[in-house]
C-alpha positions as CSV (number, residue, x, y, z in Angstrom):
1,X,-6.7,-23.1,-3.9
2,X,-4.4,-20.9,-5.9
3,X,-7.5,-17.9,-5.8
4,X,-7.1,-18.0,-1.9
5,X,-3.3,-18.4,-2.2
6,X,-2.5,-15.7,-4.3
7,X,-5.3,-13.0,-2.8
8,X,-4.1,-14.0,1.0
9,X,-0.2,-13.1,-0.1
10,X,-2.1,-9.8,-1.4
11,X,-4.0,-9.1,1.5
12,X,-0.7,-9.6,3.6
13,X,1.3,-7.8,1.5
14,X,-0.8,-4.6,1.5
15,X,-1.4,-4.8,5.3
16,X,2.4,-5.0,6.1
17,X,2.5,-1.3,5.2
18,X,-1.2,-0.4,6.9
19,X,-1.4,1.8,9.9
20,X,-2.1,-0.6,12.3
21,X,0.8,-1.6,12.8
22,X,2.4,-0.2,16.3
23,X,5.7,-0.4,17.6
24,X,6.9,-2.7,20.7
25,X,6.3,-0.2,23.8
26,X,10.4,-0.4,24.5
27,X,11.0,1.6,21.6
28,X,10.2,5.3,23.2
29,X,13.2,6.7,21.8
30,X,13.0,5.5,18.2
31,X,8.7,7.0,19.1
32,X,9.9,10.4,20.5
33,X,12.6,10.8,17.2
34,X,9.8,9.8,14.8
35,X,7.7,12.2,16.7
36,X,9.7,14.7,16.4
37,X,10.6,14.8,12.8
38,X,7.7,16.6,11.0
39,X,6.8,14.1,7.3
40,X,7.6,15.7,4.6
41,X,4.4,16.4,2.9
42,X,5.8,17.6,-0.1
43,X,7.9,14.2,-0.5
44,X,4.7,12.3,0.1
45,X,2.7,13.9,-2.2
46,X,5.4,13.2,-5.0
47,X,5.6,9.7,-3.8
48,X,1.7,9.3,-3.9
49,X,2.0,10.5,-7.6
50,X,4.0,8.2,-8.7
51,X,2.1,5.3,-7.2
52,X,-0.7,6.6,-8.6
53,X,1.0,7.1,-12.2
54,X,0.9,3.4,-11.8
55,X,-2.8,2.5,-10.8
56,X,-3.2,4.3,-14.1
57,X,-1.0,2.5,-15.9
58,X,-2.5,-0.2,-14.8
59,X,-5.8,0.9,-15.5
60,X,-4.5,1.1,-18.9
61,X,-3.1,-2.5,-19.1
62,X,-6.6,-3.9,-17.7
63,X,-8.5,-2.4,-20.4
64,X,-6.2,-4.4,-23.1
65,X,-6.5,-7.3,-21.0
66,X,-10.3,-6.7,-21.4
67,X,-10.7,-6.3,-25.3
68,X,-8.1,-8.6,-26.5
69,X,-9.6,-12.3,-27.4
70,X,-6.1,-13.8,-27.6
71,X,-4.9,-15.9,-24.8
72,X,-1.2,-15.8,-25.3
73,X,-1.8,-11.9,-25.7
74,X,-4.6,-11.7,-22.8
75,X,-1.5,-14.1,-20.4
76,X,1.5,-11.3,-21.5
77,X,-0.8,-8.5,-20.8
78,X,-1.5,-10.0,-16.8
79,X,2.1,-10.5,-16.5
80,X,2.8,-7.0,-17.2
81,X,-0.2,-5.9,-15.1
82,X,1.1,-7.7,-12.2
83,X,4.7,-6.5,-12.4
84,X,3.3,-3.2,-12.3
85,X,0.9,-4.2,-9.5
86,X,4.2,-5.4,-7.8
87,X,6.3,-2.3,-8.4
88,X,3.5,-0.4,-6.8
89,X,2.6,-2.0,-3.3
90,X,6.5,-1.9,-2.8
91,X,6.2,2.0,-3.3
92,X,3.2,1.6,-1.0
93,X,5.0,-0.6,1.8
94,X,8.2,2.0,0.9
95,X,5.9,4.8,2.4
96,X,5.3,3.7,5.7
97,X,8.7,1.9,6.2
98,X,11.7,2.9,9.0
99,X,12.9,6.0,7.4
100,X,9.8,6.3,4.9
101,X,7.8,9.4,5.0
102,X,5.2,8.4,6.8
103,X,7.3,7.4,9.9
104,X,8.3,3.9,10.1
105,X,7.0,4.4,13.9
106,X,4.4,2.1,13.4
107,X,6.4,-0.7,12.6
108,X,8.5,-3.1,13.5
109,X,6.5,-4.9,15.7
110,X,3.4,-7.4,16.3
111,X,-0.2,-5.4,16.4
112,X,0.3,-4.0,19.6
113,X,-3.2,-1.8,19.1
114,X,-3.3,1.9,21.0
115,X,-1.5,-0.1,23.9
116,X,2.1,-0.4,22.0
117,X,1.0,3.5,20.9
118,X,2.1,4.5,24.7
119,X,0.6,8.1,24.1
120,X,2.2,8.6,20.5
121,X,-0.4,10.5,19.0
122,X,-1.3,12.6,22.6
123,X,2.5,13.7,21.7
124,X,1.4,15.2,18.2
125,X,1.2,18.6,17.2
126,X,-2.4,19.5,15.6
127,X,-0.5,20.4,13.0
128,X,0.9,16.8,13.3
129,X,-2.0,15.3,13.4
130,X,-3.8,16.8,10.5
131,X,-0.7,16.0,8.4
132,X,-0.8,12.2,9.7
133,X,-4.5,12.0,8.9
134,X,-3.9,13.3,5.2
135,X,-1.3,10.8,4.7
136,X,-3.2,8.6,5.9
137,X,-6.3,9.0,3.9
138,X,-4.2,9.0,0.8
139,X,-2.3,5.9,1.4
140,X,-6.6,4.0,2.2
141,X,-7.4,5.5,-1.3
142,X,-4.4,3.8,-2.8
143,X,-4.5,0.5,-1.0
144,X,-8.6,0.2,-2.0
145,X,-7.2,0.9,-5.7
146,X,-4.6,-1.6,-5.4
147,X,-6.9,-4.3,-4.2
148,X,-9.8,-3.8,-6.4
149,X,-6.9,-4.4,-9.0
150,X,-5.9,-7.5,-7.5
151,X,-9.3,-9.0,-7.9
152,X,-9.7,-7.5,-11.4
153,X,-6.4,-9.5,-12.0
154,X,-7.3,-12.8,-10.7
155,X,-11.1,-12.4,-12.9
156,X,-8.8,-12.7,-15.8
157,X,-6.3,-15.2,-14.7
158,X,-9.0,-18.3,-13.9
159,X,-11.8,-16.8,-16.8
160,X,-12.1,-19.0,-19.7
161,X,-11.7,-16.7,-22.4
162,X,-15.1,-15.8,-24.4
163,X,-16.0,-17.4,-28.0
């Protein structure tokens, strides 16, 4: 029950910041201001580094978790791993927030799907569009990191240790 538990809260966690979130229809203004601010690659890119920085890091801390044979050592070493794990979906989530780089247009609201879009993206430069694609296809890479993470995490939390 706890394996379900703890992967839903990850699952929820990492889709509150996924694109598919749209904004309620009545927001056309707060839509027209994010569409009209240009994201800041350069900004993302640094923020997409550091998360990444992380996913190594972390990288790092599973292969510890992996060779050592001491349980107290193997239970310290997950509880770094998930604080790290932590500190990095709420970069993630950070991203795609109101204000974040990504334009927190797409939040703030139930799914809506392309209805509670209300022509958002036929408003887009091609410019636009190729820089939201890009951000997007960065931020898939890093959520697919982060969750094949999460169920390298929970391996080692209900494993019996090897004798």
């Amino acid at each position: 029950m706890k394996l379900a538990t703890l992967t839903g809260a990850l699952v929820l966690g990492l889709m509150v910041g996924a694109p598919a979130h749209a904004q309620p229809s009545g927001n056309a203004d707060k839509n027209a201001q994010a569409q009209s601010k240009a994201p800041n690659l350069t900004d993302f890119d640094k923020q997409t580094a550091q998360v990444q920085e992380n996913i190594q890091k972390m990288q790092e801390q599973m292969d510890r978790i992996r060779q050592t044979q001491d349980p107290q050592e193997r239970q310290k070493l997950l509880q770094e791993h998930w604080a790290t794990m932590q500190n990095s979906m709420g970069m993630m989530q950070g991203m795609w927030g109101p204000g974040g780089m990504m334009g927190g247009h797409m939040r703030g609201g139930p799914m809506m799907g392309w209805r509670g879009m209300e022509g958002y993206y036929s408003r887009l430069t091609p410019e636009q569009m190729k820089q939201r694609q890009y951000m997007t296809d960065q931020y898939m890479v890093m959520q697919q990191q982060m969750m094949n993470h999460m169920m390298m995490h929970q391996n080692y939390m209900w494993r019996q240790p090897s004798k």
